[in-house]
DSSP file (Angstrom, degrees, kcal/mol; ACC not computed):
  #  RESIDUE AA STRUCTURE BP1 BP2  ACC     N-H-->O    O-->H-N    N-H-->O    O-->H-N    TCO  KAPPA ALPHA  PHI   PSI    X-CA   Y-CA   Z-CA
    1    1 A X     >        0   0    0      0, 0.0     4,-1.0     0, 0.0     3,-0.5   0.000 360.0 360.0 360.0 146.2  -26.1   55.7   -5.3
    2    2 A X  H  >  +     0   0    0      1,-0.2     4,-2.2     2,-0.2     5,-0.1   0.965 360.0  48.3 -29.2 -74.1  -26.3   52.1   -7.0
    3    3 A X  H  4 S+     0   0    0      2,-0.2    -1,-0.2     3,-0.1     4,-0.2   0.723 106.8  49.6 -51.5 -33.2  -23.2   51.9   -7.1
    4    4 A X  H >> S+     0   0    0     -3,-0.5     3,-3.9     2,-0.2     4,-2.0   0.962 110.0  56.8 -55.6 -90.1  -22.1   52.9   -3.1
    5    5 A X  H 3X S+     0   0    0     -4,-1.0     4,-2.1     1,-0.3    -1,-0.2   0.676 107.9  51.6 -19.6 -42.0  -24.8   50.4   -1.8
    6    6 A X  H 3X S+     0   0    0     -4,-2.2     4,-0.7    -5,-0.3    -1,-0.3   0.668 112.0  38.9 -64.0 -23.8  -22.9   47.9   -3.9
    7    7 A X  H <> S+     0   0    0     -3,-3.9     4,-2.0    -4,-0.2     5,-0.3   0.560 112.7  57.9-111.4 -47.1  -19.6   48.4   -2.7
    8    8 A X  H  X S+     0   0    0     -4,-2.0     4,-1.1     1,-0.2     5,-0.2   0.963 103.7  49.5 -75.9 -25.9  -20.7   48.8    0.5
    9    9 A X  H >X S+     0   0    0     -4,-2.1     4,-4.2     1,-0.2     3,-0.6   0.899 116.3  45.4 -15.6 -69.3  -22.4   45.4    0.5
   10   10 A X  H 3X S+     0   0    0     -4,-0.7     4,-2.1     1,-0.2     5,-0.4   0.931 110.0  51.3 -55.3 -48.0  -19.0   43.8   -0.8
   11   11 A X  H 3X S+     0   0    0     -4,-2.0     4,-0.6     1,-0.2    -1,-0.2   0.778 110.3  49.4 -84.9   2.0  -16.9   45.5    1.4
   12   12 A X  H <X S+     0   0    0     -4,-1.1     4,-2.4    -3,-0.6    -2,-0.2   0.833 116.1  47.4 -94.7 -62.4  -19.2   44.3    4.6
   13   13 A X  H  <>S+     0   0    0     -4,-4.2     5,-1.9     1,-0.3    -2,-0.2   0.829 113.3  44.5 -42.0 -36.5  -19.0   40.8    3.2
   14   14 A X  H ><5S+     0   0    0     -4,-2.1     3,-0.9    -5,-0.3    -1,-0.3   0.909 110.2  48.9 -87.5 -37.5  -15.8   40.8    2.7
   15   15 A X  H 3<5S+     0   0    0     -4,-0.6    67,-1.2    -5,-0.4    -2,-0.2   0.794 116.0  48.5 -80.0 -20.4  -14.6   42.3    5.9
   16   16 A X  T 3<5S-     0   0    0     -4,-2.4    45,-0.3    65,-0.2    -1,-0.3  -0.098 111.3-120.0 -93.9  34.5  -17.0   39.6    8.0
   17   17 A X  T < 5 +     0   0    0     -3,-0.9    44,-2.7    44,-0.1    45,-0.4   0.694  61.6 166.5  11.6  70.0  -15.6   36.6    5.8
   18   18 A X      < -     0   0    0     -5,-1.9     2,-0.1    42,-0.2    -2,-0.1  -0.762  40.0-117.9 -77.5 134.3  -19.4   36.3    4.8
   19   19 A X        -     0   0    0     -2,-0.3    -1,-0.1     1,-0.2    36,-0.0  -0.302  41.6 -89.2 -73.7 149.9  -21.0   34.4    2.1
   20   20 A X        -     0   0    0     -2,-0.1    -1,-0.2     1,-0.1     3,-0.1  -0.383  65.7-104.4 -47.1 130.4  -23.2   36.2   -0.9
   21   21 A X        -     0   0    0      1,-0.1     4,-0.1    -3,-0.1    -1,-0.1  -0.503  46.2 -62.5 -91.4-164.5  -26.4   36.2    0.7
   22   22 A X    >   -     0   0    0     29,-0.3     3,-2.5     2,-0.2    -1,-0.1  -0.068  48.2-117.8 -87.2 136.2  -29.0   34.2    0.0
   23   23 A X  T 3  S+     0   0    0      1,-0.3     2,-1.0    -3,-0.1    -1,-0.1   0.843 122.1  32.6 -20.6 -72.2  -30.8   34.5   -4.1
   24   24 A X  T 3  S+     0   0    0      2,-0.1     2,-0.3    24,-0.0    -1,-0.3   0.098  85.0 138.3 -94.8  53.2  -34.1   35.7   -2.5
   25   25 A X    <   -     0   0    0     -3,-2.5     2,-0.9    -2,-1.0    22,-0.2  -0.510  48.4-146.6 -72.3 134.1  -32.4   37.7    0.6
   26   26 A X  E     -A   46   0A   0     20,-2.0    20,-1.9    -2,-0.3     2,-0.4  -0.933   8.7-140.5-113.2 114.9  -34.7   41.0    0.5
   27   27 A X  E     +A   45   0A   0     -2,-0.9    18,-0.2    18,-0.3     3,-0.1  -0.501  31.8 167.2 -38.7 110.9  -32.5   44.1    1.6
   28   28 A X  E     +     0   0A   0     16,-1.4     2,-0.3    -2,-0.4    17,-0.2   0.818  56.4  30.7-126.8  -4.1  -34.4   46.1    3.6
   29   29 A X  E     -A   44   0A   0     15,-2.4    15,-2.9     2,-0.0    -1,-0.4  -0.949  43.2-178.6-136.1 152.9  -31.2   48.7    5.3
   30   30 A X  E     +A   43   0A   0     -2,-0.3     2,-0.3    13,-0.2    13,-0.2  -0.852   8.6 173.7-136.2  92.1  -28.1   50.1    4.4
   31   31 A X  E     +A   42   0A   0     11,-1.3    11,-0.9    -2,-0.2     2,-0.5  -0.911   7.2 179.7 -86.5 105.4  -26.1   52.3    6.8
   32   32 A X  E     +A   41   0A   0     -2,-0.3     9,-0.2     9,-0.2     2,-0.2  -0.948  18.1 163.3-139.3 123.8  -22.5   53.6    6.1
   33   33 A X        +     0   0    0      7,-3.0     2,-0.2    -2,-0.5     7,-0.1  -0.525  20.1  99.0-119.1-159.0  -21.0   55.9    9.1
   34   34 A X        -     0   0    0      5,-0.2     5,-0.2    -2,-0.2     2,-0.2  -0.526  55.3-116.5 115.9 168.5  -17.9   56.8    9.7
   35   35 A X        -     0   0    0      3,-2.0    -2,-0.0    -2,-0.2     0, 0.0  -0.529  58.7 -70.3-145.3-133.7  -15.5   59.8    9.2
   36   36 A X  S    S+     0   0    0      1,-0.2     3,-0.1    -2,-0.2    -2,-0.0   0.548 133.7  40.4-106.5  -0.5  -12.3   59.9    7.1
   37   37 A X  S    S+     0   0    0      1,-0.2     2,-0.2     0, 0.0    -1,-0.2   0.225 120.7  34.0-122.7 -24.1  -10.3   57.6    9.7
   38   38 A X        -     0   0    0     -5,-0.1    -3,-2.0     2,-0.0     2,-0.2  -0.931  60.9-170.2-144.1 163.9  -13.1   54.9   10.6
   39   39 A X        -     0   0    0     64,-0.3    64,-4.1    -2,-0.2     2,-0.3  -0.864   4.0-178.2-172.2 134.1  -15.9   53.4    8.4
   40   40 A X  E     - B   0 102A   0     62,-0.3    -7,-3.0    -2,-0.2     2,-0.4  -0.999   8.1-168.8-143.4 137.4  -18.7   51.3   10.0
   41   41 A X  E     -AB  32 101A   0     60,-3.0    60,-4.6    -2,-0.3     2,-0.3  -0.976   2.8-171.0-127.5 141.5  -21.8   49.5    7.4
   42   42 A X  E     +AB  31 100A   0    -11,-0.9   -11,-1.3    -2,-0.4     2,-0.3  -0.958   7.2 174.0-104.9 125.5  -24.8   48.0    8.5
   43   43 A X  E     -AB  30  99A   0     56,-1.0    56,-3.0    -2,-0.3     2,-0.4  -0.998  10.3-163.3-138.3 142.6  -27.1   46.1    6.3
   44   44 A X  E     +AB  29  98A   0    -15,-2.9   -15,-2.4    -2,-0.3   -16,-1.4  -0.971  15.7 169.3-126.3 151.6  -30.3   44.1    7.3
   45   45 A X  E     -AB  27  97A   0     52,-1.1    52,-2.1    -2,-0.4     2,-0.3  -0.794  20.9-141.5-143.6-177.7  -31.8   41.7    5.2
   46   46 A X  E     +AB  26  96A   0    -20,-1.9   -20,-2.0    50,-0.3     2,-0.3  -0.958  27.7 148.8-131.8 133.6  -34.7   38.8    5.4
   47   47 A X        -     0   0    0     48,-2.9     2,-0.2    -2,-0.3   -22,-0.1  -0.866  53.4 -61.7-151.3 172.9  -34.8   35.5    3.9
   48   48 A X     >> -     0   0    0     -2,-0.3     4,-2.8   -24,-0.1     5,-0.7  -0.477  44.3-114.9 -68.5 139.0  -36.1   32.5    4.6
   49   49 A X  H >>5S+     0   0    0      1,-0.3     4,-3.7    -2,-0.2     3,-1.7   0.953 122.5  46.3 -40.5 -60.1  -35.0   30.2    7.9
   50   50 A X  H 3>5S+     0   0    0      1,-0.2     4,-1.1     2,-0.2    -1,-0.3   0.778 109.7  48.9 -72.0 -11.7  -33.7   27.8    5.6
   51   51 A X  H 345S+     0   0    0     -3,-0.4   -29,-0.3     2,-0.2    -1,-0.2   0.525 118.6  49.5 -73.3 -13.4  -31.6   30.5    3.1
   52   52 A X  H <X5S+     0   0    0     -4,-2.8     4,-2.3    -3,-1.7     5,-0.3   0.780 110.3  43.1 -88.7 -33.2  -30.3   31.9    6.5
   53   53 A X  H  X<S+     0   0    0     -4,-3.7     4,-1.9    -5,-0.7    -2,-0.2   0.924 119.1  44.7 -82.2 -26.9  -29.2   28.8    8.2
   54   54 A X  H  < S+     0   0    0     -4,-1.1     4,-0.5    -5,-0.4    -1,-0.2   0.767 106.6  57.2 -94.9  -3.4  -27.7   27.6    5.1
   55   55 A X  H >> S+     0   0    0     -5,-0.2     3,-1.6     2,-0.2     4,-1.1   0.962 105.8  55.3 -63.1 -81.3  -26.2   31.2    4.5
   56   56 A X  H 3< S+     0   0    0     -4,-2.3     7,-1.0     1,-0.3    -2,-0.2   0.808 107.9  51.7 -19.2 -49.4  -24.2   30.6    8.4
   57   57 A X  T 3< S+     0   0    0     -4,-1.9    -1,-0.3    -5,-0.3    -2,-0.2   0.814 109.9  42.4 -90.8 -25.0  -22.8   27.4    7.1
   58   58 A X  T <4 S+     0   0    0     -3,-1.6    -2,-0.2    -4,-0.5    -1,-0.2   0.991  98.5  93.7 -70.3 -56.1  -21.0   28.9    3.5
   59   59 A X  S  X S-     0   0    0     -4,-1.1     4,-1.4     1,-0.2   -41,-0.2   0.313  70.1-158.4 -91.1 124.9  -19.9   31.8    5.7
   60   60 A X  H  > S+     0   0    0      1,-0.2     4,-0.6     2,-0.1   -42,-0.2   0.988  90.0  50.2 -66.9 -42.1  -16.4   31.0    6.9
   61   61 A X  H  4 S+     0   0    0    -44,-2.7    -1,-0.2   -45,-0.3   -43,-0.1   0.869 121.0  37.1 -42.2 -32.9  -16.7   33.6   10.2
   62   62 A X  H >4 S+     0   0    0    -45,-0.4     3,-4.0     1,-0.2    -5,-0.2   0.978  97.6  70.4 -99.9 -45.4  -20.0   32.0   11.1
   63   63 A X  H 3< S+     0   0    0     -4,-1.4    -1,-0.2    -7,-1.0    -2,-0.1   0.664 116.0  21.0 -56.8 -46.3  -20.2   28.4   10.5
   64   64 A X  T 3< S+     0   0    0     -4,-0.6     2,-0.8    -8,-0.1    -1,-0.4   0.429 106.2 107.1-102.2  19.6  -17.8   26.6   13.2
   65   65 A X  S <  S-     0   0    0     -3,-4.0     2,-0.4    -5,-0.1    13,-0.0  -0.634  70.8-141.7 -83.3 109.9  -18.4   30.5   15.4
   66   66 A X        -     0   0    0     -2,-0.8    11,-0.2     1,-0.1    -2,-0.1  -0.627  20.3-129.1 -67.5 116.0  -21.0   29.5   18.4
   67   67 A X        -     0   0    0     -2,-0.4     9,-0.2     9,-0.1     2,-0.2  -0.172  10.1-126.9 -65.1 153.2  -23.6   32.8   18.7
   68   68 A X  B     -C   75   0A   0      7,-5.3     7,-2.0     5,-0.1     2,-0.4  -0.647  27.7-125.5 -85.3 164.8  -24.1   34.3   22.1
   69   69 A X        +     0   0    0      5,-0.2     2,-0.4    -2,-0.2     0, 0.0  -0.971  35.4 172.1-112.5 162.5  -28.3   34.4   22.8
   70   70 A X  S >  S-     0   0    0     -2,-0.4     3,-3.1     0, 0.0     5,-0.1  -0.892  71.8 -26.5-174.6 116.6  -29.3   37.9   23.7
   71   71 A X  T 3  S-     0   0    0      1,-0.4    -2,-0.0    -2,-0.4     0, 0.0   0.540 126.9 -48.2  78.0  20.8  -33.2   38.8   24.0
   72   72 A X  T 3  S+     0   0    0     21,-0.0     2,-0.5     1,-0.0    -1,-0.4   0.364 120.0 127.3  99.5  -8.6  -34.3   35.4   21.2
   73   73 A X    <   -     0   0    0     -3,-3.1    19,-0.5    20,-0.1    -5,-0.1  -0.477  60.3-145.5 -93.8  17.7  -31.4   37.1   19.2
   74   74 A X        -     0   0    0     -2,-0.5    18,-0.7    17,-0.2     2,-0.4   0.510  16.5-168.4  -5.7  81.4  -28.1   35.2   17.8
   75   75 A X  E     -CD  68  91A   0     -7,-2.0    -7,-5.3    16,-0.2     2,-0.5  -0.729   6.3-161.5-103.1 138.4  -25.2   37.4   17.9
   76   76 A X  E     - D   0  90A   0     14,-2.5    14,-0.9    -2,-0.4     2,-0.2  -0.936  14.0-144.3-103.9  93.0  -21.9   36.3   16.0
   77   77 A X  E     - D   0  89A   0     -2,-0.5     2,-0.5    12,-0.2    12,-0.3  -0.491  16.8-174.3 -37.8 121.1  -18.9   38.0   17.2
   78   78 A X  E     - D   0  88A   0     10,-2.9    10,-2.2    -2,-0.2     2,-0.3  -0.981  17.5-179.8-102.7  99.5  -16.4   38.7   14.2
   79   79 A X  E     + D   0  87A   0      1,-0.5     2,-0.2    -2,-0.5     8,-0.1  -0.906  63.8  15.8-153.7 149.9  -13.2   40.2   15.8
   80   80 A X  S    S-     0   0    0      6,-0.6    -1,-0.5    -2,-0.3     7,-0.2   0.916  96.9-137.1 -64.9 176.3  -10.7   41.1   14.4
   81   81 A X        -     0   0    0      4,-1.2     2,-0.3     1,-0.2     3,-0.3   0.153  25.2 -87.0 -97.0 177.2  -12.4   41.1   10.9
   82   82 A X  S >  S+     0   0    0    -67,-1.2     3,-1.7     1,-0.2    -1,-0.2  -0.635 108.1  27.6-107.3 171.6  -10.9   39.8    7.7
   83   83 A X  T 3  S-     0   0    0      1,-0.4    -1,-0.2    -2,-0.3   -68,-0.1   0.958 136.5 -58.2  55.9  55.0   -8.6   42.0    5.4
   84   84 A X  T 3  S+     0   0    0     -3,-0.3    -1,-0.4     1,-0.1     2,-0.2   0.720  95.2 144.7  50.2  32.6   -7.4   44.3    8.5
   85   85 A X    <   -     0   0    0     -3,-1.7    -4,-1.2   -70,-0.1    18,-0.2  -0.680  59.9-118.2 -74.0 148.8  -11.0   45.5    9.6
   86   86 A X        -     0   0    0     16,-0.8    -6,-0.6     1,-0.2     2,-0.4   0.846  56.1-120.6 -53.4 -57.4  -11.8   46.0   13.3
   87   87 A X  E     -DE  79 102A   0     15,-1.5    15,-1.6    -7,-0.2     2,-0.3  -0.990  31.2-158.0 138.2-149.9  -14.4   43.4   13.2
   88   88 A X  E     -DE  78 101A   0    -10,-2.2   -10,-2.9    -2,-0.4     2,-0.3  -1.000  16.1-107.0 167.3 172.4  -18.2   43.2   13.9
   89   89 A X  E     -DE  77 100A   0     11,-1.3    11,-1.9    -2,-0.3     2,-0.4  -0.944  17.8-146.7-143.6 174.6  -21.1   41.0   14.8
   90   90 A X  E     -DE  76  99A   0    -14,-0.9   -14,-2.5    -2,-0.3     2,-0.4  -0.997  16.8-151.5-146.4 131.7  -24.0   39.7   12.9
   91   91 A X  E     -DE  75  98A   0      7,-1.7     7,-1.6    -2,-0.4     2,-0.4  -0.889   9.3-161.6-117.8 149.3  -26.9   39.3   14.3
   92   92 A X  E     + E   0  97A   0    -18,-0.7     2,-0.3   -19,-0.5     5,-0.2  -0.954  15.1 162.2-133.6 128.8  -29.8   36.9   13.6
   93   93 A X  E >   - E   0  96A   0      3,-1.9     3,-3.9    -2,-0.4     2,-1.0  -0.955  69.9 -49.5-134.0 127.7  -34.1   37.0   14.9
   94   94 A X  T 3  S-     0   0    0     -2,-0.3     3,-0.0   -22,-0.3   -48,-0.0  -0.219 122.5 -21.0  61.8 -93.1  -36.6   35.2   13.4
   95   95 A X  T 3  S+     0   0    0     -2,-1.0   -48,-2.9   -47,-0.1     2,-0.3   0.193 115.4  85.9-131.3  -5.1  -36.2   35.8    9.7
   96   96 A X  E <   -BE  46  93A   0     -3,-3.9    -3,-1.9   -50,-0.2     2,-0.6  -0.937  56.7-161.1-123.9 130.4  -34.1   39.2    9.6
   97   97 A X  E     -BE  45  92A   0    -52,-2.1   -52,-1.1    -2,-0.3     2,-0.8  -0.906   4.5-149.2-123.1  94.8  -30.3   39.1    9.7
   98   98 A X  E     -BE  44  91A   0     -7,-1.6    -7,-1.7    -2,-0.6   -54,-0.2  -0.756   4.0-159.4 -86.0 108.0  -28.1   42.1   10.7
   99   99 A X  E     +BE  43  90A   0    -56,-3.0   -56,-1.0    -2,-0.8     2,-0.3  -0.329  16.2 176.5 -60.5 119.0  -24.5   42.7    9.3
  100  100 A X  E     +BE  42  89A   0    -11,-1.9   -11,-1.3   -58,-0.2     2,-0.4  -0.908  18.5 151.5-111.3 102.3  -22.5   45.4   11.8
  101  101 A X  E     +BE  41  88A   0    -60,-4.6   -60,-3.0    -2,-0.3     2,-0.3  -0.945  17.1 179.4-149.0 151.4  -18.7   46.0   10.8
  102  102 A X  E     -BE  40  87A   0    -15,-1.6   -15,-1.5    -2,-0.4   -16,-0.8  -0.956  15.7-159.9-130.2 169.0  -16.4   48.1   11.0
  103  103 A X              0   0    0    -64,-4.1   -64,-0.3    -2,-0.3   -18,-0.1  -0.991 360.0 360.0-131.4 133.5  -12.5   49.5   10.3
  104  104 A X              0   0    0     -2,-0.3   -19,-0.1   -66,-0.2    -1,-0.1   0.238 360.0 360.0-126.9 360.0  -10.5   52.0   11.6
């Protein structure tokens, strides 16, 4: 639904202290797991290098957070998460940027 995808968006942002992404950020997945106790969202999207790197620097988790490098890969450890969520990482290749977080 419209609406889910939307909320979960927001509540992924919000829980990673994350910035809006970027005006032409192209969604390309949206994953919501979980059971009635734990709730975990994924979204990848793609932008441009420079609408990602300057995405990293609004996002208050990422900006002073040094990534590990894993396989050409950027991974941002979040933990704990903002607004009592477990936490997360966000991972960064080439042009495609993937949001992990969850709360239990």
């Amino acid at each position: 639904m419209p609406w889910e995808k939307n909320e979960i968006i927001k509540t992924s942002l919000n829980w990673g202290g994350l910035n809006e992404f970027p005006k032409n950020a192209e969604i390309i997945n949206i994953e919501k797991k979980g059971s009635m106790f734990t709730r975990q969202f994924i979204i990848e999207f793609k932008s441009s290098d420079k609408e990602i790197k300057s995405w990293v620097e609004k996002s208050k988790r990422l900006k002073n957070n040094v990534p590990k490098i894993e396989n050409q890969t950027k991974v941002y450890e979040i933990y704990p998460g903002e607004n009592n969520a477990f936490g997360g990482n966000v991972e960064i290749k080439n042009n495609t940027v993937k949001i992990n977080m969850s709360w239990s």
